[in-house]
Biopython code that builds the backbone (N, CA, C, O; Angstrom):
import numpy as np
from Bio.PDB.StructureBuilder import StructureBuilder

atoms = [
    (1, "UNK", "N", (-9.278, 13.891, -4.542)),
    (1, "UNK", "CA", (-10.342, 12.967, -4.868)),
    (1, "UNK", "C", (-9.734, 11.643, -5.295)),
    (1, "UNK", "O", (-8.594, 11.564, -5.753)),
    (2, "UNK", "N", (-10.594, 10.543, -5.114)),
    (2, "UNK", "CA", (-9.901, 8.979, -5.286)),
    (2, "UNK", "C", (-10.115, 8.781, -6.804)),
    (2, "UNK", "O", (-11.087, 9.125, -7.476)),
    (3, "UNK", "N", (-9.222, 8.282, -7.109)),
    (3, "UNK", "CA", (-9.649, 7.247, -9.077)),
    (3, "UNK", "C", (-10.883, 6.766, -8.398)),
    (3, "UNK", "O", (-11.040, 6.696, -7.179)),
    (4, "UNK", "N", (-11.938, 6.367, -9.532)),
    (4, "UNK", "CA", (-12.946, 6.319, -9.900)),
    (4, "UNK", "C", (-12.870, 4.615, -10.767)),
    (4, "UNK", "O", (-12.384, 4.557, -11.897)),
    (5, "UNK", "N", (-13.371, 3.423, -10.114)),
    (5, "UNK", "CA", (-13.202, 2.335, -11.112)),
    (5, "UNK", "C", (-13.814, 2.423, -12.048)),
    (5, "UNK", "O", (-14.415, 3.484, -12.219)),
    (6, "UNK", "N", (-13.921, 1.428, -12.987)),
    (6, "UNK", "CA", (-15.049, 1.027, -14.052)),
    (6, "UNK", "C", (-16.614, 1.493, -14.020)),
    (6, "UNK", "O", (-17.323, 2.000, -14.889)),
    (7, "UNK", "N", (-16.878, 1.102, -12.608)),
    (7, "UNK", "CA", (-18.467, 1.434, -11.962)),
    (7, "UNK", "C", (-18.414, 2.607, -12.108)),
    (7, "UNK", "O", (-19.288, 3.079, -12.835)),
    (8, "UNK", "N", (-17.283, 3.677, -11.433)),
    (8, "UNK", "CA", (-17.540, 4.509, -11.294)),
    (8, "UNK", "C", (-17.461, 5.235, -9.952)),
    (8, "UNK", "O", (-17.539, 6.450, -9.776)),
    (9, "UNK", "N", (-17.249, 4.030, -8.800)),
    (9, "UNK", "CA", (-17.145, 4.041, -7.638)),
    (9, "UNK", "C", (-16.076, 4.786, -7.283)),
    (9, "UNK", "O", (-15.573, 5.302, -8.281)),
    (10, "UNK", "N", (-15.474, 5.079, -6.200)),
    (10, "UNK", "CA", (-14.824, 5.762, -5.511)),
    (10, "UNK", "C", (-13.480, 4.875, -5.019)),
    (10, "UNK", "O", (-13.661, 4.382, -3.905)),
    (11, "UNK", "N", (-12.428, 4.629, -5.497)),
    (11, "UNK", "CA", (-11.813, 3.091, -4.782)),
    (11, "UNK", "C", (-10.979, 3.677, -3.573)),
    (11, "UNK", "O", (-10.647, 4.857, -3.458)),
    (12, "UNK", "N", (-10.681, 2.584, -2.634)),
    (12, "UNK", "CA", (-10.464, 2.863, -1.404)),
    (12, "UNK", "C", (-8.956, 2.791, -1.845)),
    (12, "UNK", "O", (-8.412, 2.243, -2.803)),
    (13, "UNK", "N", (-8.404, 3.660, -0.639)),
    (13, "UNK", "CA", (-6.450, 3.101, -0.875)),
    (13, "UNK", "C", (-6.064, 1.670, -0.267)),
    (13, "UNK", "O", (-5.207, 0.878, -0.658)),
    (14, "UNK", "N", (-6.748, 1.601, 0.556)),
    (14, "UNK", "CA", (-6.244, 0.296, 1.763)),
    (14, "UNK", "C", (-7.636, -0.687, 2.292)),
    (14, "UNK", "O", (-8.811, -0.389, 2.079)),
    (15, "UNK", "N", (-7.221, -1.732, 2.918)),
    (15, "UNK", "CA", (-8.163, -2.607, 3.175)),
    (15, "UNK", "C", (-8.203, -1.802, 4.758)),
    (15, "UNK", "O", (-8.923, -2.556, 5.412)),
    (16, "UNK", "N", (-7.856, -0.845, 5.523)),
    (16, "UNK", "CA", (-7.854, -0.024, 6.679)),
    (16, "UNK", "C", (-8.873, 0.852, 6.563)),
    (16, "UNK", "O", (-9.858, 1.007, 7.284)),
    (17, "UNK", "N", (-8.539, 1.398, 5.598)),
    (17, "UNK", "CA", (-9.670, 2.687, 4.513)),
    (17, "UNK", "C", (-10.478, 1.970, 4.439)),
    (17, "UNK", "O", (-10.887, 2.057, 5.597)),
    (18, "UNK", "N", (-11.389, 0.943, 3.776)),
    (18, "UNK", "CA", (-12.442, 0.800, 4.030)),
    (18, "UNK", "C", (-12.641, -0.249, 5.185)),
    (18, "UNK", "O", (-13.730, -0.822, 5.145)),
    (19, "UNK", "N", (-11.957, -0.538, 6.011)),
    (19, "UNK", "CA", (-12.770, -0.646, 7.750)),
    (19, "UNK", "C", (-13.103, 0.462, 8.091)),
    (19, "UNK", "O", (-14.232, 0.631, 8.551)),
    (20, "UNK", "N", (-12.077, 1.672, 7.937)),
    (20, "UNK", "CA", (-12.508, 2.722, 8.604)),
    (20, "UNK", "C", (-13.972, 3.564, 7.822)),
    (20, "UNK", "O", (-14.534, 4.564, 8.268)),
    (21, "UNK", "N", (-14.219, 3.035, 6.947)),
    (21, "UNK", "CA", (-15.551, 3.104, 6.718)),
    (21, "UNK", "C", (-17.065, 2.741, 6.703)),
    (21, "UNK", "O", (-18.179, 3.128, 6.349)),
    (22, "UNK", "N", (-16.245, 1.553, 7.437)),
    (22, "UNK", "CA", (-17.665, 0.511, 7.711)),
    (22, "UNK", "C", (-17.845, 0.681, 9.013)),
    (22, "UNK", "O", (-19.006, 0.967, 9.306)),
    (23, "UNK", "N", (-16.991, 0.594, 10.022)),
    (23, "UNK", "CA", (-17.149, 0.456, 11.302)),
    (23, "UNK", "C", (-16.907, 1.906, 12.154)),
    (23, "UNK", "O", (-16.005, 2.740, 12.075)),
    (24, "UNK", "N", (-17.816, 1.849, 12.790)),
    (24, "UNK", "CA", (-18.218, 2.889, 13.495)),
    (24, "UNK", "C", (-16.885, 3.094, 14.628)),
    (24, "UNK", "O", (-16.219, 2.172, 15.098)),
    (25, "UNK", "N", (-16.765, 4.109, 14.824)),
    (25, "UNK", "CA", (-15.114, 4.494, 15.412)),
    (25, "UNK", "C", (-13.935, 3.747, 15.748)),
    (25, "UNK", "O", (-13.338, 3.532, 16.803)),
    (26, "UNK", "N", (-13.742, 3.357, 14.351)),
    (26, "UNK", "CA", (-12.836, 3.062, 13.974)),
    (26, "UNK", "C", (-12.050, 3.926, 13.278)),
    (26, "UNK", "O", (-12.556, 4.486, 12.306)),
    (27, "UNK", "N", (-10.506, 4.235, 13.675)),
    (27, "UNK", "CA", (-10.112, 5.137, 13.281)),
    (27, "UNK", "C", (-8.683, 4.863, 12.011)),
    (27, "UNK", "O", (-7.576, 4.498, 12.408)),
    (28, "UNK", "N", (-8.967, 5.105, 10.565)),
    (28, "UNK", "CA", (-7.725, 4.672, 9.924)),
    (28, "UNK", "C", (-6.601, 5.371, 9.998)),
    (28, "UNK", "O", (-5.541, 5.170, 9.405)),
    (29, "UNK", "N", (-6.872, 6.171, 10.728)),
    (29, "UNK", "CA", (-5.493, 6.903, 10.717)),
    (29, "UNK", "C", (-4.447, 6.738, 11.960)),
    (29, "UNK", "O", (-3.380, 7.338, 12.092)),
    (30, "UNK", "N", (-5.125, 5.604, 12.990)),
    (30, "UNK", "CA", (-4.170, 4.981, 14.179)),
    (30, "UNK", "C", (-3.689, 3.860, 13.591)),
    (30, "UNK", "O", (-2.862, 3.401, 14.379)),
    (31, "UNK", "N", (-3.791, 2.908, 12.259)),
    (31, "UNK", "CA", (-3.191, 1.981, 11.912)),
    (31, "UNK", "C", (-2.557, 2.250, 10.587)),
    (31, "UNK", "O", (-3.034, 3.008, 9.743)),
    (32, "UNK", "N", (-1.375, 1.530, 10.457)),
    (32, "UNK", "CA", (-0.777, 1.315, 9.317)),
    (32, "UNK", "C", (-1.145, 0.051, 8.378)),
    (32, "UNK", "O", (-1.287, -1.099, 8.794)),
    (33, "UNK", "N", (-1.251, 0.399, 7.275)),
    (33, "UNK", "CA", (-1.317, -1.363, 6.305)),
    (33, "UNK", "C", (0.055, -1.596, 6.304)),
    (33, "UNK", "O", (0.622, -0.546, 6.610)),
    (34, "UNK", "N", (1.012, -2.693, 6.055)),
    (34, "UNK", "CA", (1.253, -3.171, 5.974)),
    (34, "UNK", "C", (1.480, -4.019, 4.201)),
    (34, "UNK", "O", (2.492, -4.474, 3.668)),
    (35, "UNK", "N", (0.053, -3.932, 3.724)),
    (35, "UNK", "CA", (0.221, -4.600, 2.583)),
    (35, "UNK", "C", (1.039, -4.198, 1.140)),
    (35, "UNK", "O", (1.435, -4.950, 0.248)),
    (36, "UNK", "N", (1.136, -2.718, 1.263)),
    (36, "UNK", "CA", (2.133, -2.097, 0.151)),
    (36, "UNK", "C", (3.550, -2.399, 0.655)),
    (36, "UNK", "O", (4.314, -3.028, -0.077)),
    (37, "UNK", "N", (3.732, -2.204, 1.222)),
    (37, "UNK", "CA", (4.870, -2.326, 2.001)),
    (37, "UNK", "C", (5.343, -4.025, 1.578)),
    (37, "UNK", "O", (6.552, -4.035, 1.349)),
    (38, "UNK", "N", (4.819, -5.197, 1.446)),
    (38, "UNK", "CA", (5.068, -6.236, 1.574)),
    (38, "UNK", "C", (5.446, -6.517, 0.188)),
    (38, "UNK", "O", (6.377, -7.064, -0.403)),
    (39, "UNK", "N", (4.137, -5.807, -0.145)),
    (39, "UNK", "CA", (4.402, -6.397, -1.607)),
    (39, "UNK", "C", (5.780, -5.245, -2.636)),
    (39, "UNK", "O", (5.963, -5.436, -3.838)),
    (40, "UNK", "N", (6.096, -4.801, -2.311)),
    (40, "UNK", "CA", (6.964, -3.859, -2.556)),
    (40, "UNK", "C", (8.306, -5.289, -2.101)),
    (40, "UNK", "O", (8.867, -6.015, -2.922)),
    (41, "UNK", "N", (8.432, -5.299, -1.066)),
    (41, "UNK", "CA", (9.761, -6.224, -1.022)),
    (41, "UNK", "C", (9.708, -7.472, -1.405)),
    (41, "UNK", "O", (10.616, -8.295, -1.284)),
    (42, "UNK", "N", (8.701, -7.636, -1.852)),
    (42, "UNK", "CA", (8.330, -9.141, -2.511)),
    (42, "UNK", "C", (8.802, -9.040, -3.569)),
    (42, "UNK", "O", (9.599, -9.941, -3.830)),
    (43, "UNK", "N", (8.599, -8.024, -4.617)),
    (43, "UNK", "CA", (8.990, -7.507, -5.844)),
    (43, "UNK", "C", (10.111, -7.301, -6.267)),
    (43, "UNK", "O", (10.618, -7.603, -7.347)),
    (44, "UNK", "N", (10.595, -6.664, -5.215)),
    (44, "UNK", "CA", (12.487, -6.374, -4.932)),
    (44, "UNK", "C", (12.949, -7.561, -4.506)),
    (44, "UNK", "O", (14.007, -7.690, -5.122)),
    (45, "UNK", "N", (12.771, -8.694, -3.692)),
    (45, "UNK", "CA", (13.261, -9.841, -4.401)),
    (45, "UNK", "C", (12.979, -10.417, -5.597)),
    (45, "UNK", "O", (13.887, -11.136, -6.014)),
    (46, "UNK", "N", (12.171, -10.346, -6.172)),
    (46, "UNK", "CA", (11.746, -11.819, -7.735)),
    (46, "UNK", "C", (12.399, -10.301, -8.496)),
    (46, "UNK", "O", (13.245, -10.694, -9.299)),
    (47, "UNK", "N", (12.339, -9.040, -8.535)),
    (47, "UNK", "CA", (12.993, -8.504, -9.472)),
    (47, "UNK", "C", (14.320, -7.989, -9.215)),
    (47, "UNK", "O", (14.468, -6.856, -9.673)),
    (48, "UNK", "N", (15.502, -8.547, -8.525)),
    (48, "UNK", "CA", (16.874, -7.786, -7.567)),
    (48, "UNK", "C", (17.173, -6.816, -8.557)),
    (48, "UNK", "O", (17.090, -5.629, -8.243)),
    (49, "UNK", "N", (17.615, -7.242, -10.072)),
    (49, "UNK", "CA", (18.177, -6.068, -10.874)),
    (49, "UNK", "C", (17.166, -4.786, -11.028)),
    (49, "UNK", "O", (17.539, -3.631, -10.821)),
    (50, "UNK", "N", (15.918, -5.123, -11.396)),
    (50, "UNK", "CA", (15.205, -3.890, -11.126)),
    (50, "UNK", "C", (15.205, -3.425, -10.258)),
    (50, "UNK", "O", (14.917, -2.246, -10.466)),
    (51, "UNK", "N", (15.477, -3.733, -8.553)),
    (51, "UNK", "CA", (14.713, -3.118, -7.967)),
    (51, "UNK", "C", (16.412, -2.076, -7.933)),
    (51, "UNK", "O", (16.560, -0.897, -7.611)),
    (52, "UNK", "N", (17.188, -2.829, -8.279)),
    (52, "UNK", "CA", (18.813, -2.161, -7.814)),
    (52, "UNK", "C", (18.791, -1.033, -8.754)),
    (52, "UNK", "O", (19.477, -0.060, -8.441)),
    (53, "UNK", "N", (18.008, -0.982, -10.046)),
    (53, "UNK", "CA", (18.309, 0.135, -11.328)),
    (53, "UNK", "C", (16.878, 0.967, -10.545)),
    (53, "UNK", "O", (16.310, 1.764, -11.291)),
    (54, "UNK", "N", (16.504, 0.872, -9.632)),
    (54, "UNK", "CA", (15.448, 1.520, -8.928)),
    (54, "UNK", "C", (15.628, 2.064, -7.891)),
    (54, "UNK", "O", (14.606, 2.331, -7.259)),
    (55, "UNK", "N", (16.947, 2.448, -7.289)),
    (55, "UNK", "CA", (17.740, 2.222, -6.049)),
    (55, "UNK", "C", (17.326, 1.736, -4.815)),
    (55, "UNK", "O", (17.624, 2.197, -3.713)),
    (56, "UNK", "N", (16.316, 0.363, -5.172)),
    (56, "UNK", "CA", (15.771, 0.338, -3.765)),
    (56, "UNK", "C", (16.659, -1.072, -3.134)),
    (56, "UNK", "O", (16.325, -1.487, -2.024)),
    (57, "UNK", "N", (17.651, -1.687, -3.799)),
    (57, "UNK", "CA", (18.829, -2.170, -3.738)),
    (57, "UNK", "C", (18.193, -3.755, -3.013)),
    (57, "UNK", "O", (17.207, -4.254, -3.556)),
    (58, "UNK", "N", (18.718, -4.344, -1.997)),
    (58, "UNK", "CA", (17.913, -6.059, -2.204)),
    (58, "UNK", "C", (16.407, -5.844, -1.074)),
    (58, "UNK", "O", (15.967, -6.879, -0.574)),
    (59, "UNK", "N", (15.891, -4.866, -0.829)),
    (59, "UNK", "CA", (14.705, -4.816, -0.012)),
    (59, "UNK", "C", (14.119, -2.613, -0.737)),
    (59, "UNK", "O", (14.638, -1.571, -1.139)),
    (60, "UNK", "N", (12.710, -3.261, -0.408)),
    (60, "UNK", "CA", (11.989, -2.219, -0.636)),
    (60, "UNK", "C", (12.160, -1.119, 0.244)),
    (60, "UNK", "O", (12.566, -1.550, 1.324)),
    (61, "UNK", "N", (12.014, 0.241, 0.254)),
    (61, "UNK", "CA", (12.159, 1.072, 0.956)),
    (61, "UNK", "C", (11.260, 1.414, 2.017)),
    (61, "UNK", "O", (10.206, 1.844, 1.547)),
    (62, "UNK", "N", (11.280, 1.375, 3.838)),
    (62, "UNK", "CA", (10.075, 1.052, 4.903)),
    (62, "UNK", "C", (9.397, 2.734, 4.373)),
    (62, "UNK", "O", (10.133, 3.668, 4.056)),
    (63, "UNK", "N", (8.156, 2.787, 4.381)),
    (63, "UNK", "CA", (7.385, 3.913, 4.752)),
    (63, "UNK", "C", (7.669, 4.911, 6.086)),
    (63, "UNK", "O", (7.318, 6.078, 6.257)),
    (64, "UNK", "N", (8.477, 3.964, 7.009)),
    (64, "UNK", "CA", (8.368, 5.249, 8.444)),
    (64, "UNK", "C", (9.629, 5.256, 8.655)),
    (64, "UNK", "O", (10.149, 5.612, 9.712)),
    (65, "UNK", "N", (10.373, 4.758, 7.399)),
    (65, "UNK", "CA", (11.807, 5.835, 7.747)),
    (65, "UNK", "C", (12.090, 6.614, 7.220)),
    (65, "UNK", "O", (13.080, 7.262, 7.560)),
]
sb = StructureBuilder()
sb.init_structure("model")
sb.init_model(0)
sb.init_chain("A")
sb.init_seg("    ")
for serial, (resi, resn, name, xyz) in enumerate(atoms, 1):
    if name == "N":
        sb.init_residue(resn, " ", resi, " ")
    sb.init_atom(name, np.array(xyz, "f"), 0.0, 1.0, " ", f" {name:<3s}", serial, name[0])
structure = sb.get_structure()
């Protein structure tokens, strides 16, 4: 089951997840986001020592390897 916001609502994982809920066969599970992923190496640059005491060393770790 998903966290539950403030409202009470149901929150989505991805901005994919909810296309794939609005639009009629559309399927989220033929696309990848992209957006964790970005922001993950965005982070691992502005933070290098963290991300290195994190072993994810000067880039974030890809999801499909």
């Amino acid at each position: 089951m998903k966290p539950a916001n403030a409202r009470g609502l149901p929150l989505a994982r991805s901005d994919i997840d909810v296309l794939g809920g609005e639009v009629d066969g559309f399927d989220p599970r033929r696309y990848f986001d992209h957006q964790e992923q970005r922001a993950a190496q965005a982070a691992a640059r502005r933070w290098p020592l963290l991300a290195g005491l994190l072993g994810y060393g000067a880039e974030a770790p890809r999801r499909d390897a």
